[in-house]
C-alpha positions as CSV (number, residue, x, y, z in Angstrom):
1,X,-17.8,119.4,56.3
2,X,-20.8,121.8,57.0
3,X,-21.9,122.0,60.8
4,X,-25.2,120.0,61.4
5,X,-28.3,121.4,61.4
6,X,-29.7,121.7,64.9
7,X,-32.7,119.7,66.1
8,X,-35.6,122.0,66.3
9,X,-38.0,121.7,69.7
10,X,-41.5,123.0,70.2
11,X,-42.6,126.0,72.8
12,X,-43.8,123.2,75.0
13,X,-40.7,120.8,75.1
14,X,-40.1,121.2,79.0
15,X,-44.2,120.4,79.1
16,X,-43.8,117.4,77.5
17,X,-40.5,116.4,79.1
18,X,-42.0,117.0,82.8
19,X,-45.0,114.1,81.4
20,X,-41.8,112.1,80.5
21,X,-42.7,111.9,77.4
22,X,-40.6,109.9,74.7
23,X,-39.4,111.8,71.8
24,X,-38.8,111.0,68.2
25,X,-37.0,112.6,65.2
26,X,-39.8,114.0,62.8
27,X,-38.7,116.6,59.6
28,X,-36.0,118.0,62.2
29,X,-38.2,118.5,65.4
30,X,-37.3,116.4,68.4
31,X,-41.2,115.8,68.8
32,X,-43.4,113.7,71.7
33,X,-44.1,110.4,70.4
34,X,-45.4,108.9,73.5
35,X,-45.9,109.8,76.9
36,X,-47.2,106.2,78.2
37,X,-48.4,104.1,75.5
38,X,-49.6,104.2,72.3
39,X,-52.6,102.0,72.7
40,X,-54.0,104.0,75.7
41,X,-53.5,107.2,73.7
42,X,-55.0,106.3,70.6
43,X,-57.9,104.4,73.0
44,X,-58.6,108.0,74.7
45,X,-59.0,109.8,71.5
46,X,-61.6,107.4,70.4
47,X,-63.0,107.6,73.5
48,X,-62.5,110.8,75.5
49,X,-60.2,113.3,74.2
50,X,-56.3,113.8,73.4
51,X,-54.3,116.6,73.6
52,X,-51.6,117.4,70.7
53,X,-48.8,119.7,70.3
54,X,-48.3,119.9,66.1
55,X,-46.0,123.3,66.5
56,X,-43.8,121.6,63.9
57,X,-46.2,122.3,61.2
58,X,-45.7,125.2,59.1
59,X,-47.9,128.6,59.2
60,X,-47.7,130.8,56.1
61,X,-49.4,134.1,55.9
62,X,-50.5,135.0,52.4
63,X,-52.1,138.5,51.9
64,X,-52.8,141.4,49.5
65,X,-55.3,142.2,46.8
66,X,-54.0,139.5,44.5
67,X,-54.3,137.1,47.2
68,X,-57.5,135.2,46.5
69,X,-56.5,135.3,42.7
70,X,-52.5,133.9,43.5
71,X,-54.0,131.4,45.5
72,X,-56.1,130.1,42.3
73,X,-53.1,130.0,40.3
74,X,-50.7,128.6,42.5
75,X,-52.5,125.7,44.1
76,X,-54.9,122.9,42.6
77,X,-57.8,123.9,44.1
78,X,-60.4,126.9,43.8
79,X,-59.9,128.8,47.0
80,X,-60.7,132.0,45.8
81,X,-64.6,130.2,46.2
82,X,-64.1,129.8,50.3
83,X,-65.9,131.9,52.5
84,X,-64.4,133.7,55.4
85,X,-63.5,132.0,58.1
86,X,-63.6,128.6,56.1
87,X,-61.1,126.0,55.6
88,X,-60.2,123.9,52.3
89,X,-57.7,121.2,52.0
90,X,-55.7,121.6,48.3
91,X,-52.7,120.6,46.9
92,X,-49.1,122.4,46.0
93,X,-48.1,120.3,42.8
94,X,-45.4,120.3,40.6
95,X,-45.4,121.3,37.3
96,X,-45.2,117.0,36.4
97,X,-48.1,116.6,38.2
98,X,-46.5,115.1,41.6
99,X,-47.7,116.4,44.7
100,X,-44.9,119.0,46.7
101,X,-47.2,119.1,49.4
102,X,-51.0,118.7,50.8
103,X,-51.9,121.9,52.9
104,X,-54.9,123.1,54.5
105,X,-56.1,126.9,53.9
106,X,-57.9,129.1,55.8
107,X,-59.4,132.6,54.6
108,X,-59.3,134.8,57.3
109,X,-59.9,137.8,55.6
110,X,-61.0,138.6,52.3
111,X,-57.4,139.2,51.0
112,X,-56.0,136.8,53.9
113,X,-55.3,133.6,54.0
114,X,-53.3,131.2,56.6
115,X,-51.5,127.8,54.5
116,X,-50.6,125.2,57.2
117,X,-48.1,123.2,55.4
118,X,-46.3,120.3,56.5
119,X,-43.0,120.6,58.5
120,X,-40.9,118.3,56.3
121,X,-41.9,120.8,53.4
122,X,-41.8,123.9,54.8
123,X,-39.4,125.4,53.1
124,X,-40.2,123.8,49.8
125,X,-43.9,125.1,50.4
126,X,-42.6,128.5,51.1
127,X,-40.7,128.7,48.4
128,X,-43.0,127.2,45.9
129,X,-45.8,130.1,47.1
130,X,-43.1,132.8,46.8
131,X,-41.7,132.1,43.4
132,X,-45.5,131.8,42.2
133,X,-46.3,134.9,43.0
134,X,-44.6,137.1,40.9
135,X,-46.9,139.4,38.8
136,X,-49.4,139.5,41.8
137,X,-49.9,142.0,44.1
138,X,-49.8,139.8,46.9
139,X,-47.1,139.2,50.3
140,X,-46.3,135.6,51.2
141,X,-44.7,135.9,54.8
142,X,-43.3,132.0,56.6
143,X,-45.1,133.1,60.5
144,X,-44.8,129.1,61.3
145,X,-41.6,130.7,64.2
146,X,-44.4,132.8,65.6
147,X,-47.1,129.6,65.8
148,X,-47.9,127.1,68.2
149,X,-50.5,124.5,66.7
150,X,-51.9,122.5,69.6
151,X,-55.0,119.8,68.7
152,X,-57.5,118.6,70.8
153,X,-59.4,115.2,69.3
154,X,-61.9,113.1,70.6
155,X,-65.9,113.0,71.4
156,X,-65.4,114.8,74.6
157,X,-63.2,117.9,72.9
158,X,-65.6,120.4,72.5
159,X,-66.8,120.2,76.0
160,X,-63.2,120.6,77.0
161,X,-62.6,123.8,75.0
162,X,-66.2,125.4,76.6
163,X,-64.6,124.3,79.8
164,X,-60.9,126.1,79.1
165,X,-60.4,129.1,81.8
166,X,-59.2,131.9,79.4
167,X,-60.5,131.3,76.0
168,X,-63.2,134.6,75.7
169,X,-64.8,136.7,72.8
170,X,-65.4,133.6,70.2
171,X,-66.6,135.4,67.4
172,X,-69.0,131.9,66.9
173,X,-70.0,129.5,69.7
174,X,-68.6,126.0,69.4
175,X,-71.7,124.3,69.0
176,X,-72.2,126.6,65.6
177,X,-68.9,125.9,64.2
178,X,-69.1,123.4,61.6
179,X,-66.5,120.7,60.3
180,X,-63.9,123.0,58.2
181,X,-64.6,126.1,59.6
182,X,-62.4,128.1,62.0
183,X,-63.4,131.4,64.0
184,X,-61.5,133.6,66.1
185,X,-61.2,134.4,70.1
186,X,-58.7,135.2,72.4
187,X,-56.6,133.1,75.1
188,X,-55.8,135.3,78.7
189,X,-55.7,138.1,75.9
190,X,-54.0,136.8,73.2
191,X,-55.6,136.2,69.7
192,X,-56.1,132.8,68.9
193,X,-57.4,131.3,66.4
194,X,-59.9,127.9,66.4
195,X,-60.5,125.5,63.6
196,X,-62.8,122.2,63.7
197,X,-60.7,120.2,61.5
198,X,-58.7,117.3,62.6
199,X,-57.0,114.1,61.3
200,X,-57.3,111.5,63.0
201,X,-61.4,110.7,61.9
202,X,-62.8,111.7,65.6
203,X,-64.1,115.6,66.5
204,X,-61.4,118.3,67.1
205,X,-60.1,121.0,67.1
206,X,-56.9,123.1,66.1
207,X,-55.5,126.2,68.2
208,X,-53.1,129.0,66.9
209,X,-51.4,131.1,69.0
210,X,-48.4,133.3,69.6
211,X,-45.5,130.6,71.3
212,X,-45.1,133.0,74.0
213,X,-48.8,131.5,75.4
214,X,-48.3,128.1,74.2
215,X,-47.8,126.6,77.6
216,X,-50.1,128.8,79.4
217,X,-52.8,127.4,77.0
218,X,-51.4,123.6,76.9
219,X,-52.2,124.2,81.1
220,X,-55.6,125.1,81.0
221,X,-56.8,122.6,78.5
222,X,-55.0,120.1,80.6
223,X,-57.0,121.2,83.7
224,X,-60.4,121.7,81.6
225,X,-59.9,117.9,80.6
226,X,-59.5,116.8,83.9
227,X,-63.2,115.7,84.0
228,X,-63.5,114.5,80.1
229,X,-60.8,112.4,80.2
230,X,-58.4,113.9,78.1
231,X,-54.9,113.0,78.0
232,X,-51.7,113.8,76.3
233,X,-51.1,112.2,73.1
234,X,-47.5,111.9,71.0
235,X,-47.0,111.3,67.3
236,X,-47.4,107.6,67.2
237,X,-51.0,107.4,68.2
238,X,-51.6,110.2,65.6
239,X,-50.1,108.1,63.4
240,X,-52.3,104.8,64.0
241,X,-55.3,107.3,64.1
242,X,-54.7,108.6,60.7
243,X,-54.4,105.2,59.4
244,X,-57.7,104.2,60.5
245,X,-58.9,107.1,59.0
246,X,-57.7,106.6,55.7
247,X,-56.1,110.0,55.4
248,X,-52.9,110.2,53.6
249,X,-49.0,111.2,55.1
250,X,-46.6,112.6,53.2
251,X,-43.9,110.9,52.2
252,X,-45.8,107.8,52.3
253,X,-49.2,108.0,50.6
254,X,-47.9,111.5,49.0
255,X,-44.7,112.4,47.1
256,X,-43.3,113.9,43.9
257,X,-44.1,111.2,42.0
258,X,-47.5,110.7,42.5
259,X,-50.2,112.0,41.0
260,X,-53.9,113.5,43.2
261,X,-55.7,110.7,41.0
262,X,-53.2,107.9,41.9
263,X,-53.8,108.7,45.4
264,X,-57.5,109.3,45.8
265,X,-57.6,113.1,45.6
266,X,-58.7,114.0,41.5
267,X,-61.6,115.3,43.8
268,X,-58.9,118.2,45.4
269,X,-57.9,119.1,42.0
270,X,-60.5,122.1,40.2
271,X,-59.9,121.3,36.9
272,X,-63.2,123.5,36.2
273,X,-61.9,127.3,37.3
274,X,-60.6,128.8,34.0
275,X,-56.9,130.1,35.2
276,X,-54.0,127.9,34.7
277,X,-52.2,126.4,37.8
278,X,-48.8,124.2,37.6
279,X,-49.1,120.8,37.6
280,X,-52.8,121.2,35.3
281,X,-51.5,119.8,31.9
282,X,-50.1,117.0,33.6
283,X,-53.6,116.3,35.6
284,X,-55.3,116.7,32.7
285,X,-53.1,114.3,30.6
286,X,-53.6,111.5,33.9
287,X,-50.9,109.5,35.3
288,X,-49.3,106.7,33.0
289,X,-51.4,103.7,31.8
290,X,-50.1,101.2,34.3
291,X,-49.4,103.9,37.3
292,X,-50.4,102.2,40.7
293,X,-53.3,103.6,42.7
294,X,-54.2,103.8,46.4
295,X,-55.6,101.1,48.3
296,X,-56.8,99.8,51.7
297,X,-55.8,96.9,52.3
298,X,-56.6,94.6,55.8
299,X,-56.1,91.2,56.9
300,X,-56.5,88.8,59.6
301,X,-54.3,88.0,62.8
302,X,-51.5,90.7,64.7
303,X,-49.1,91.1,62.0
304,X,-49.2,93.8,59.7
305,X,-47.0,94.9,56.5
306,X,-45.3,98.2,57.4
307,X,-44.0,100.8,54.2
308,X,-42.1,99.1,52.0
309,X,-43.7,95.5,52.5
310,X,-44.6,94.4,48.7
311,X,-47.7,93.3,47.7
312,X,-48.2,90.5,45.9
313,X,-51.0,88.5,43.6
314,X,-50.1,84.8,43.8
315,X,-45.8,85.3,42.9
316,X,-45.7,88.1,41.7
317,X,-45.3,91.9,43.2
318,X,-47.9,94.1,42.4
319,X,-47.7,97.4,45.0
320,X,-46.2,98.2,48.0
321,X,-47.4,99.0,51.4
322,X,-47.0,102.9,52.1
323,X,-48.7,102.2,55.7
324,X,-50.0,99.7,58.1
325,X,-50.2,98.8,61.8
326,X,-52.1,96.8,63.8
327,X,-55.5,99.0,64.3
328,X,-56.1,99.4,68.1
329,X,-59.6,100.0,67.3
330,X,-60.4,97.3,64.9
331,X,-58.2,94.6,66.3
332,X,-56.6,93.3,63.3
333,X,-53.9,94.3,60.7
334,X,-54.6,97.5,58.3
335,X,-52.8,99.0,55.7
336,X,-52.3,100.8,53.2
337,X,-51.0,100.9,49.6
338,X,-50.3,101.3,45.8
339,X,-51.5,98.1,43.4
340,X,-51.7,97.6,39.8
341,X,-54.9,99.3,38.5
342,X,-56.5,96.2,37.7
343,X,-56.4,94.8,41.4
344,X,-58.4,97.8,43.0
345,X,-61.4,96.5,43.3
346,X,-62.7,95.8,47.5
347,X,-62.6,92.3,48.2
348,X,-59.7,91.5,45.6
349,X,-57.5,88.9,47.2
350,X,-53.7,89.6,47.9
351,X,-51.4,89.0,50.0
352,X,-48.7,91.1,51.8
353,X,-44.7,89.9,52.1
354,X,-44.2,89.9,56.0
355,X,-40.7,89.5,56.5
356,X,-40.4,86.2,54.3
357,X,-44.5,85.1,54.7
358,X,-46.9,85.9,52.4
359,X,-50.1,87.5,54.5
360,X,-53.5,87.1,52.8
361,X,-54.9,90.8,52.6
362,X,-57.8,91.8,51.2
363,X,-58.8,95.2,49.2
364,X,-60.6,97.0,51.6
365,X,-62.7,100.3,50.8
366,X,-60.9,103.7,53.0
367,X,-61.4,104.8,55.2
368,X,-61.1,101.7,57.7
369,X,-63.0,103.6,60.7
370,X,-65.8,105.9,60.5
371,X,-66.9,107.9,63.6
372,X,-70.6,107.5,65.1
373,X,-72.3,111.3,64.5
């Protein structure tokens, strides 16, 4: 028998075990999923502002004078078209069409480019980039050892990051910075990089750094939020957040065997740039006749279907649940899930298998929560 593979912990696990938080398993990383409760958490995103430690996710590096062009041909999207400094979520699909991963990219450079990919696909990410890039003059280097990713989300988050002793030399002011865009400074020194992107459908923003100053930053955001009431916030609020938001998870919403279309992103897929990319045939030739597509789905009273639950029209299954919770925010049951084609439509009546009891859910446009601007 082979010797199992170690848990993996972030740069900041003695932070987050002195807030006592709670931890959970996720893609090999003992990670905080709580620190006091998940409805207070999720409450202060909405509200204030929470403060995330994501160092699971995965950072690679891709550079050279091929980069741009690599890029092109190895993802679904066009990201040779991004500007410096701009962000662009895309797709790393399979040659069938499924979906290895959904990353976001960054060009940094005009032959540089950061790919944050999921930690459960990191090394399938990885290796997808570097077997792609034969024939291009281009380096794909895994930095996600060197990274800590720590998120701050909420109304109150860019005040907080104006207010963070240490952050200097922004290369744009935060009030400039628009959704999708990143710019660079430094922390007590350090290069760091800041990104206004987010997932969990409130303002936020995402800071890279060297590990090494990981808890030195985690410190002074914590001290900048002590007036903007920000608060530590694990996995499972994320999670709930997400939901509300609409935005996908992997390995629920997103797999192998689903196709961008099937899943509400033919948008992320640039069928109209002229270079061939894996996975384009397959997009091109659409998902199977009968294939399922992504709904919302939400319904009255405190129980909600969770993945797995089956959908059904009258008897007979129809989809399954991929995600659902009760939304802190909205007060009742959300989900979501793949249905037949023909049972897309919002306000189509179904119902969701709850443990033995058939829950009347209706087809709800995504995403469930929208954000006052």
């Amino acid at each position: 028998m082979s010797d199992p593979v170690p848990e993996r912990t972030s740069p900041l696990v003695d932070v987050h075990t002195q807030l006592g938080a709670s931890f959970t398993d996720f893609a090999g990383w003992q990670m905080p999923v709580r620190y006091t409760s998940d409805l207070a958490e999720h409450a202060a995103v909405r509200t204030a502002a929470g403060l995330f430690d994501l160092s699971h996710m995965a950072e690679i590096l891709v550079y050279g004078r091929d980069a741009a062009a690599f890029l092109d041909a190895a993802l679904a999207g066009k990201l040779s078209a991004i500007e410096l400094m701009q962000a662009k979520y895309s797709l790393i699909l399979t040659e069938s069409g499924g979906i290895l991963d959904d990353v976001v990219v960054y060009r940094l450079g005009d032959t540089t480019f950061l790919v944050v990919a999921n930690a459960g696909n990191r090394e399938a990410a990885f290796t997808a980039l570097r077997d792609r890039s034969s024939g291009f003059e281009v380096t794909v280097d895994d930095q996600s050892d060197d990274y800590a990713l720590l998120a701050v989300q909420g109304p109150n988050s860019r005040a907080i990051l104006e207010a963070t002793a240490g952050i200097t030399e922004l290369a744009l002011p935060l009030d400039g910075l628009r959704y999708y865009r990143a710019t660079d400074a430094f922390f007590e020194g350090v290069p760091l990089l800041i990104a206004r992107t987010g997932y969990t459908g409130e303002d936020g923003f995402e800071l890279y750094l060297r590990t090494t100053s990981a808890v030195s930053l985690w410190r002074a955001l914590e001290k900048a939020g002590e007036d903007h009431g920000l608060v530590p916030a694990g996995l499972a609020s994320r999670d709930t957040l997400r939901l509300e938001a609409g935005m996908p998870l992997y390995g629920h919403e997103l797999d192998l065997e689903t196709q961008p279309a099937q899943a509400g992103l033919g948008r992320v897929v640039a069928l109209t740039k002229h270079n061939d990319f894996p996975g384009r045939a397959a997009v091109e030739a659409g998902p199977a006749e009968n294939a399922r597509v992504l709904v919302g789905l939400a319904s009255e009273g405190r129980r909600a279907g969770r993945a797995g639950y089956s959908v059904l029209s009258g008897d007979t299954v129809v989809g399954t649940v991929t995600s659902g919770a009760l939304s802190p925010t909205l007060g009742h049951p959300i989900m979501m899930g793949f249905v037949d084609p023909t049972l897309t439509e919002p306000g189509t009546e179904l119902a969701v298998d709850v443990r033995g009891t058939a829950i009347p859910a209706t087809v709800t446009p995504l995403p469930f929560y929208r954000r006052k601007k």
